[in-house]
SEMILO-944545 format. One record per residue (C-alpha): residue in three letters; x, z, y. Coordinates in steps of 0.05 Angstrom, whole numbers, padded with zeros to 5 digits, always signed. Layout:
AlaXZY;...
***
This chain:
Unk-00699+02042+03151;Unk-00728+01996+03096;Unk-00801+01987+03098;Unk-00840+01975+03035;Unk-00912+01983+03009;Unk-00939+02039+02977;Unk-00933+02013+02910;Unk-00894+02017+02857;Unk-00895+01942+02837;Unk-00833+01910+02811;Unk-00828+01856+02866;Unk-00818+01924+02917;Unk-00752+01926+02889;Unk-00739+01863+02920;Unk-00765+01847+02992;Unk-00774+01893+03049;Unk-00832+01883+03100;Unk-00811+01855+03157;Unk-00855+01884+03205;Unk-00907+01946+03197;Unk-00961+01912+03237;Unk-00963+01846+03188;Unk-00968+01867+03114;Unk-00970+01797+03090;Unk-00893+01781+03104;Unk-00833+01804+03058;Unk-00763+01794+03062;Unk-00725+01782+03005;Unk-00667+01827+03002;Unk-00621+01781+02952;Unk-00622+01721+02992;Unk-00659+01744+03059;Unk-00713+01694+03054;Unk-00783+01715+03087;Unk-00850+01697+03044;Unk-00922+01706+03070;Unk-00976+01724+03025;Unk-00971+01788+02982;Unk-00914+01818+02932;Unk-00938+01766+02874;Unk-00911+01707+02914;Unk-00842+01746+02927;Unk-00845+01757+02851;Unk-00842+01676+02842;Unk-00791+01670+02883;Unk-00740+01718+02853;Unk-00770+01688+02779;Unk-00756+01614+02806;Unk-00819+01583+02796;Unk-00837+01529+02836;Unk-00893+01508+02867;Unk-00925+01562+02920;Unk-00849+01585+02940;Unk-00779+01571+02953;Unk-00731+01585+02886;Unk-00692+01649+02904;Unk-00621+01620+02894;Unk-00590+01687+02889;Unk-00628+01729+02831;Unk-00592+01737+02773;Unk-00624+01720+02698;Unk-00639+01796+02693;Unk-00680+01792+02756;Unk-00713+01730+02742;Unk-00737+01755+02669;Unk-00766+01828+02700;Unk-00809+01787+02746;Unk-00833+01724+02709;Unk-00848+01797+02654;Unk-00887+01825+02714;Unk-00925+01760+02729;Unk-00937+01751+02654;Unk-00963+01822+02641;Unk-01010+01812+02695;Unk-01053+01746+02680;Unk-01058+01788+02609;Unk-01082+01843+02645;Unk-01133+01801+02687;Unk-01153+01762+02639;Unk-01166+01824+02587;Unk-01206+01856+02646;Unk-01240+01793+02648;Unk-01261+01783+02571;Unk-01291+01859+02586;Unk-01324+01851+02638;Unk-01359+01785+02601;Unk-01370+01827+02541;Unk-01414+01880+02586;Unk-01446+01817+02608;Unk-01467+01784+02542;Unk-01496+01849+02515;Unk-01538+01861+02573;Unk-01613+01849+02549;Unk-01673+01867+02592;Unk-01718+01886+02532;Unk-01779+01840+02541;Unk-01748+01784+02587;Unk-01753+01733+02524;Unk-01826+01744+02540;Unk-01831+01743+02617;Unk-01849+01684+02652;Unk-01794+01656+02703;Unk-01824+01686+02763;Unk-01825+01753+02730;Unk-01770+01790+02767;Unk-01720+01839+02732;Unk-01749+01900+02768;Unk-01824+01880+02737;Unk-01796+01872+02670;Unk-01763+01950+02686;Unk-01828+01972+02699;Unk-01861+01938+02633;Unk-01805+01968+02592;Unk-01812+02040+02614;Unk-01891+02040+02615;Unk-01877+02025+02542;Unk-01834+02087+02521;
***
């Protein structure tokens, strides 16, 4: 029986878990190499890039473009969630906190900004 996450992740369709009690350690089913640490780093080692992982000498150029793709796809993801989340951030304006002294907490300036509606 082949054990996998429950995920559908790209890198599942390479590596197997090795054991059900330790999450964190995948087998790679092309060349049988185990790495620690999450799908991602299986994903660099199918796409061959070095660094954090042994080169998978055994995935073919198809294999290596779906997962450097995957890896790609999701630093543009992150970093799009990111620029959102900054966006929120920025046009966040406690009405009134130009005016409040530093020690004035954001709750007190709450409080001066409803008593005003």
């Amino acid at each position: 029986m082949s054990l996998k996450r429950n995920s559908d992740d790209i890198g599942w369709d390479y590596g197997v878990l090795v054991n059900p009690n330790n999450l964190n350690l995948i087998k790679c089913k092309l060349c049988g190499q185990e790495v620690s640490a999450r799908i991602y780093r299986l994903k660099l080692h199918i796409a061959k890039i070095r660094g954090q992982v042994k080169p998978c000498q055994k995935s073919s150029e198809e294999d290596k473009e779906k997962c450097k793709k995957a890896i790609d796809d999701s630093k543009k993801d992150k970093k799009a969630r990111y620029a959102e989340q900054q966006e929120v951030r920025d046009a966040v304006d406690l009405v009134g906190a130009s005016d409040a002294d530093e020690d004035t907490t954001a709750a007190e300036v709450y409080r001066s900004t409803r008593s005003t509606m």
